[in-house]
DSSP file (Angstrom, degrees, kcal/mol; ACC not computed):
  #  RESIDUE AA STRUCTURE BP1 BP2  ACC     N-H-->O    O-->H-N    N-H-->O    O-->H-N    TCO  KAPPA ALPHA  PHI   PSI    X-CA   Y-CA   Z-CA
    1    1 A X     >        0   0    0      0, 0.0     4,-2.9     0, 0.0     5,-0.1   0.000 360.0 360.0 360.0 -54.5   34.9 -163.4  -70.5
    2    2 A X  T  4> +     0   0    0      1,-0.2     5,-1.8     2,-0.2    10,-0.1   0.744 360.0  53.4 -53.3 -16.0   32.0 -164.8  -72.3
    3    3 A X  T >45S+     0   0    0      3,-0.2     3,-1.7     2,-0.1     4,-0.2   0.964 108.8  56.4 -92.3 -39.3   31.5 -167.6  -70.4
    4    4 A X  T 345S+     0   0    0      1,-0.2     2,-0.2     2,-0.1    -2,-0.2   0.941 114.9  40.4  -1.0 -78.5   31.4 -164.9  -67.0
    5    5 A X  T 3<5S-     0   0    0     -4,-2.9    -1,-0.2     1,-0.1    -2,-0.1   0.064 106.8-127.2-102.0  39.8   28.8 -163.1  -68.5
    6    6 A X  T < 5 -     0   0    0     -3,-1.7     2,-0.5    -2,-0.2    -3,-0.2   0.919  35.8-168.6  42.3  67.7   26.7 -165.6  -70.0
    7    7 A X      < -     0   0    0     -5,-1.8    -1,-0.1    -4,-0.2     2,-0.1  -0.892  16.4-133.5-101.6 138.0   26.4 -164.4  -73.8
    8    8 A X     >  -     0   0    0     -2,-0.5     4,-3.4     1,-0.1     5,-0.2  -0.271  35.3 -96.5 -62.1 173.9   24.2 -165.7  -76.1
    9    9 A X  H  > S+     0   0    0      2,-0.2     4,-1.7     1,-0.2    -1,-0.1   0.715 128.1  48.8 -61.5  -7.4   25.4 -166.5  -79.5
   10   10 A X  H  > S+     0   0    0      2,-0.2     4,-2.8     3,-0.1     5,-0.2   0.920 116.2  46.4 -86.4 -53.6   24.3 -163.2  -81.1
   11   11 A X  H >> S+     0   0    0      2,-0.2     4,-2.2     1,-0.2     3,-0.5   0.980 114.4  48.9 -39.9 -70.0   26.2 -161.3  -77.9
   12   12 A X  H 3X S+     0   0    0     -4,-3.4     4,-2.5     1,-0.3     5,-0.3   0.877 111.9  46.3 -60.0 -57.3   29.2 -163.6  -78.5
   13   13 A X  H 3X S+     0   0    0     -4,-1.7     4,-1.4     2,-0.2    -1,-0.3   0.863 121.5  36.7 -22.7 -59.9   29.2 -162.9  -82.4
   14   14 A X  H <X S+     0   0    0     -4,-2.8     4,-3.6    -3,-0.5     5,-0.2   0.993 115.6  55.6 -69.8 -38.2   28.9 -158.7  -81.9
   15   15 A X  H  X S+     0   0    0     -4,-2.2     4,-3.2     1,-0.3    -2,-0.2   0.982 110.7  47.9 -89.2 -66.9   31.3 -159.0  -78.5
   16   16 A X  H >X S+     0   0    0     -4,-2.5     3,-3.7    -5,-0.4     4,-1.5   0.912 113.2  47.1 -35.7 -66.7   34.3 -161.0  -81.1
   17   17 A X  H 3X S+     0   0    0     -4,-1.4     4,-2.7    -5,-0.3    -2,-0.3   0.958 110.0  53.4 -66.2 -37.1   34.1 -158.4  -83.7
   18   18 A X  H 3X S+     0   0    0     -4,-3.6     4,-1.8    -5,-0.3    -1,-0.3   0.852 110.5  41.6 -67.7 -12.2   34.3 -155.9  -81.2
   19   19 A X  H <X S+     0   0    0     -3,-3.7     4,-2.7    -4,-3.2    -2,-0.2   0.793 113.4  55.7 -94.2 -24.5   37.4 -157.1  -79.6
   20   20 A X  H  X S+     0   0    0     -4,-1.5     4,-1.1     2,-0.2    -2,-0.2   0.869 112.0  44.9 -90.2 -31.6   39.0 -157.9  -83.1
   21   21 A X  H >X S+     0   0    0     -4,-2.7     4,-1.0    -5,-0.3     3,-0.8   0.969 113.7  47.7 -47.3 -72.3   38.3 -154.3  -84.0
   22   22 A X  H 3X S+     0   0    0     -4,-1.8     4,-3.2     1,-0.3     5,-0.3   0.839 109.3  54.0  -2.4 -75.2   39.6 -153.0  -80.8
   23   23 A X  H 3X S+     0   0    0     -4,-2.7     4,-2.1     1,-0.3    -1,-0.3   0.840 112.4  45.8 -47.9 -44.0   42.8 -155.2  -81.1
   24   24 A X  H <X S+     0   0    0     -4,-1.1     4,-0.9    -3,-0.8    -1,-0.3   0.791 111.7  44.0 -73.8 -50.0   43.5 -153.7  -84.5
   25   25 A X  H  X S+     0   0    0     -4,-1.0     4,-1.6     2,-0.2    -1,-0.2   0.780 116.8  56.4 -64.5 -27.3   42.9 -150.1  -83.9
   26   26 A X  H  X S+     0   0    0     -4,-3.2     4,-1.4     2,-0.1    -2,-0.3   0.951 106.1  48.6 -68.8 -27.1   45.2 -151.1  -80.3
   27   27 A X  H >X S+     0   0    0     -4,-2.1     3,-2.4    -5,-0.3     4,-1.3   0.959 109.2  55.2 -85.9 -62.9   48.3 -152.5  -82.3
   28   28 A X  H 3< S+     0   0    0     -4,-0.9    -1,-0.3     1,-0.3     3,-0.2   0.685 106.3  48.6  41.8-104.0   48.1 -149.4  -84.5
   29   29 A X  H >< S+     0   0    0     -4,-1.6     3,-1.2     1,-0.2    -1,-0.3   0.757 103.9  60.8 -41.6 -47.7   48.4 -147.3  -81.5
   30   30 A X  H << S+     0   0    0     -3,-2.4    -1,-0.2    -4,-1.4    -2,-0.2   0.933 104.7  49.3 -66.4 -56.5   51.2 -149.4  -80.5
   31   31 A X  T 3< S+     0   0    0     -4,-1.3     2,-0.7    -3,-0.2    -1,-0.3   0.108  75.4 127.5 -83.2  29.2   53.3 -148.4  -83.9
   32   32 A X    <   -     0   0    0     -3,-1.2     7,-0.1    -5,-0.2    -3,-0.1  -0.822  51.2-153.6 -96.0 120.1   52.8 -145.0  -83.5
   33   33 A X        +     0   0    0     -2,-0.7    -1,-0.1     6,-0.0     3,-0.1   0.173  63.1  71.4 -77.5   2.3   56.3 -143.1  -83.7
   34   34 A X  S    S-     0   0    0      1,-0.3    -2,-0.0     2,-0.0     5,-0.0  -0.204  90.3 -16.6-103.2-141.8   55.5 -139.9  -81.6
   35   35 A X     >  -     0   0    0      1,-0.1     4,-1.2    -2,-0.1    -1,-0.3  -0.050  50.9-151.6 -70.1 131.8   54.9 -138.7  -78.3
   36   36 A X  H  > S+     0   0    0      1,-0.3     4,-0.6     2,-0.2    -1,-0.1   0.641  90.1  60.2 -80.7  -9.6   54.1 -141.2  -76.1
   37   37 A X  H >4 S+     0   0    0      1,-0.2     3,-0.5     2,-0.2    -1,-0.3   0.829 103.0  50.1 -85.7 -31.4   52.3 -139.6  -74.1
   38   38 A X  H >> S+     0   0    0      2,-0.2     4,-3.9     1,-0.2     3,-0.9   0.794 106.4  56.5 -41.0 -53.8   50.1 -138.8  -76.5
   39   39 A X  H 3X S+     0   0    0     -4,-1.2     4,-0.9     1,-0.3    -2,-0.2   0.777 107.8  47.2 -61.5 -22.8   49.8 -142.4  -77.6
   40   40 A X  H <X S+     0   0    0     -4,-0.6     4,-0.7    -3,-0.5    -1,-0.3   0.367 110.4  55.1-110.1   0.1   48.8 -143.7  -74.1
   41   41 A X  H <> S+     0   0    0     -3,-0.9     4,-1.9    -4,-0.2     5,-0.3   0.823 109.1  45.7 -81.7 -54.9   46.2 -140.7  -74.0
   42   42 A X  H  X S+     0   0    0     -4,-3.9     4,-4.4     1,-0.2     3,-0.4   0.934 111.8  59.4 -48.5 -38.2   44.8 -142.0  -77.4
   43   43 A X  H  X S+     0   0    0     -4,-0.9     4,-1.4     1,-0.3    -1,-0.2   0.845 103.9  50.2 -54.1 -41.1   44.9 -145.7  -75.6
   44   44 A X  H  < S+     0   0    0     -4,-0.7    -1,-0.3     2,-0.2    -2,-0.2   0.699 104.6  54.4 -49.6 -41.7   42.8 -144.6  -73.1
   45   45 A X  H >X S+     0   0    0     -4,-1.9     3,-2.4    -3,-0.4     4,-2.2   0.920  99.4  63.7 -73.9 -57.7   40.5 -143.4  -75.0
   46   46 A X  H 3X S+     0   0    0     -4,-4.4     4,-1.0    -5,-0.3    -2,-0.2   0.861 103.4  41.8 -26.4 -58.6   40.0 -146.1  -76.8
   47   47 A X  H 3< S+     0   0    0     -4,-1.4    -1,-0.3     2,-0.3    -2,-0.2   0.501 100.6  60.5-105.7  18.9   39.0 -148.0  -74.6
   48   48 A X  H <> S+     0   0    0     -3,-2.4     4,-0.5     2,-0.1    -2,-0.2   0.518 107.0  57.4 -90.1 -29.9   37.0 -146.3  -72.8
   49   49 A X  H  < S+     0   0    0     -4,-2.2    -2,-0.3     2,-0.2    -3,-0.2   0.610 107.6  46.0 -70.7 -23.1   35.3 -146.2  -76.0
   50   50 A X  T  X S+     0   0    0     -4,-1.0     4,-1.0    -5,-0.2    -1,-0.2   0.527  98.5  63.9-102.4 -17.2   35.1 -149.8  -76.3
   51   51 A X  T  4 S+     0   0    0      2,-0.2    -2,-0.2    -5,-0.2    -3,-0.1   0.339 110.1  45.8-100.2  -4.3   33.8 -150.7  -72.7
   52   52 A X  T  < S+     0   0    0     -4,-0.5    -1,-0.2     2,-0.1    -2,-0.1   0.224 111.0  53.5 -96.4  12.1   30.2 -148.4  -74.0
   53   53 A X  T >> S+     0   0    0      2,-0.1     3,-1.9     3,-0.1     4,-1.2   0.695 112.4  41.0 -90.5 -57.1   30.2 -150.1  -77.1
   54   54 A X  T 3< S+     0   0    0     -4,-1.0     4,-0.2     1,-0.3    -3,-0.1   0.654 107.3  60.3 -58.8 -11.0   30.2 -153.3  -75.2
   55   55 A X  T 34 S+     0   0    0      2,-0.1    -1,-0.3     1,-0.1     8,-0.1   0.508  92.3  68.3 -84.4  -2.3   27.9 -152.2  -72.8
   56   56 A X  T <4 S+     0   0    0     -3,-1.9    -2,-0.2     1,-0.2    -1,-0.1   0.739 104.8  47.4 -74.7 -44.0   25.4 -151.7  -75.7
   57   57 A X  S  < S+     0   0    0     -4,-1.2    -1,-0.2   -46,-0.0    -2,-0.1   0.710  99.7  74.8 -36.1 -51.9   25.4 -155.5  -75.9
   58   58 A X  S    S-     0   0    0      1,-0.2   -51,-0.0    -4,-0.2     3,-0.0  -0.256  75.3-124.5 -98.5 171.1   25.0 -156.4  -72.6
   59   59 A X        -     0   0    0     -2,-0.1    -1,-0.2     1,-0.0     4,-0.1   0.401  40.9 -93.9 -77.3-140.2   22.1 -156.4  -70.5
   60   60 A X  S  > S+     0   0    0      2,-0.1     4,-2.0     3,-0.1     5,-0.4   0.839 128.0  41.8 -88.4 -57.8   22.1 -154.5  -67.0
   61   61 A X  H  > S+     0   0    0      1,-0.2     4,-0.8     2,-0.2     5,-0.2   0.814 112.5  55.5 -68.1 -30.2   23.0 -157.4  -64.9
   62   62 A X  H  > S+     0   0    0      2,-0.2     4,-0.5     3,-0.2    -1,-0.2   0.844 110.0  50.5 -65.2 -43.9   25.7 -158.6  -67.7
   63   63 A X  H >4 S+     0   0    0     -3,-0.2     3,-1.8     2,-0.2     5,-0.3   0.969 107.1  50.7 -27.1 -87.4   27.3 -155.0  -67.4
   64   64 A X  H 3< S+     0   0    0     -4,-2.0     3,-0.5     1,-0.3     4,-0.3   0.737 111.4  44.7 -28.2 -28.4   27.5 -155.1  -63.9
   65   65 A X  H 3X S+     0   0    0     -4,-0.8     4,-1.4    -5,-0.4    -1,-0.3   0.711 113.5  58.4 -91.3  -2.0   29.3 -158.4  -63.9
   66   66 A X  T << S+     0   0    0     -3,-1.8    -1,-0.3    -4,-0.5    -2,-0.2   0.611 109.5  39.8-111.9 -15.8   31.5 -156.8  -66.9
   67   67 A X  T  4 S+     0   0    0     -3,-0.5    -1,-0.2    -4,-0.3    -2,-0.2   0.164 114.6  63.5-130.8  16.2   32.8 -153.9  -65.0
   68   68 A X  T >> S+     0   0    0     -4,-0.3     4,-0.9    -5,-0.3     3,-0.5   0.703 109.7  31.9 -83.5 -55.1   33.1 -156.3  -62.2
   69   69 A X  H 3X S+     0   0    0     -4,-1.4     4,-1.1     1,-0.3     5,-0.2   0.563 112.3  59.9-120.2  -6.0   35.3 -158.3  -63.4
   70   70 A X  H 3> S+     0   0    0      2,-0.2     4,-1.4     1,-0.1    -1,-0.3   0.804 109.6  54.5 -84.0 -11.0   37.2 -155.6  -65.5
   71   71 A X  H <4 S+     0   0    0     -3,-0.5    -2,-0.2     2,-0.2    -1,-0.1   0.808 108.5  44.6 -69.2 -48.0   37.6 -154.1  -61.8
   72   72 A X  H  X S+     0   0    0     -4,-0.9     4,-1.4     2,-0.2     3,-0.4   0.747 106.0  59.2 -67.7 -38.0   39.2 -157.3  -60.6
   73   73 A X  H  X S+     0   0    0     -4,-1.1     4,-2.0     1,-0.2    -2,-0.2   0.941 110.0  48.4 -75.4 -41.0   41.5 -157.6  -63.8
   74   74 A X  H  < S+     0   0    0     -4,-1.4     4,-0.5     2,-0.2    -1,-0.2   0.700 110.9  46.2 -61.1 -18.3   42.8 -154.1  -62.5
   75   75 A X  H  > S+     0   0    0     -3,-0.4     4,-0.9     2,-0.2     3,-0.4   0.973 112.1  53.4 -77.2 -56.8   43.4 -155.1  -59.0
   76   76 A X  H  X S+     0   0    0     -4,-1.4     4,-1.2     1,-0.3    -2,-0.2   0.688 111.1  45.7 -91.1 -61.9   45.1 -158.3  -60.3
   77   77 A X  H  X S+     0   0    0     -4,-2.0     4,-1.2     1,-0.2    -1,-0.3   0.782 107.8  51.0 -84.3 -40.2   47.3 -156.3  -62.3
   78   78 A X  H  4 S+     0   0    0     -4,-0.5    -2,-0.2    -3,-0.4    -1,-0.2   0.855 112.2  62.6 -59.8 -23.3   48.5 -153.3  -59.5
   79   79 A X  H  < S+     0   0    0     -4,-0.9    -2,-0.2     1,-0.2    -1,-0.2   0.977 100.2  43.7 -71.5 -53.7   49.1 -156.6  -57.6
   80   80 A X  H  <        0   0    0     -4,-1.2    -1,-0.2     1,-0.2    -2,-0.2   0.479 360.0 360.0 -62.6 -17.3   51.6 -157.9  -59.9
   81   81 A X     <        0   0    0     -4,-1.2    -1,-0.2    -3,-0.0    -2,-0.2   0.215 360.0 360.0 -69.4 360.0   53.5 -154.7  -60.2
């Protein structure tokens, strides 16, 4: 994904911490013992919450290509179902 959207090193530096955060609040999420529905609500959120902190980063055109290519990882995936 970085190499897609062209980061500098400072981008590439916030963009890691932000995914290691992420990953760590998803696995969490993952061990959570109630309603699942609930759980996949929270998931949601989440990352919708992590895709404007990572647009904070990026330029304009580095967005675009970033919710481009998170658009294509979602195709890619209905595809494989």
């Amino acid at each position: 994904m970085t190499k897609h959207l062209s980061l500098d090193p400072h981008q590439i530096s916030q963009f890691t911490q932000l995914e290691q955060r992420y990953n760590s609040l998803m696995d969490d999420l993952f061990g959570f013992e109630g309603d699942r529905k609930q759980m996949w609500k929270a998931m949601r959120e989440l990352l919708k919450e992590k895709d404007q902190e990572i647009a904070k980063l990026l330029s304009d055109s580095q967005t675009k290509s970033y919710l481009n290519l998170k658009q294509l990882q979602k195709q890619q995936r209905k595809q494989a179902n």
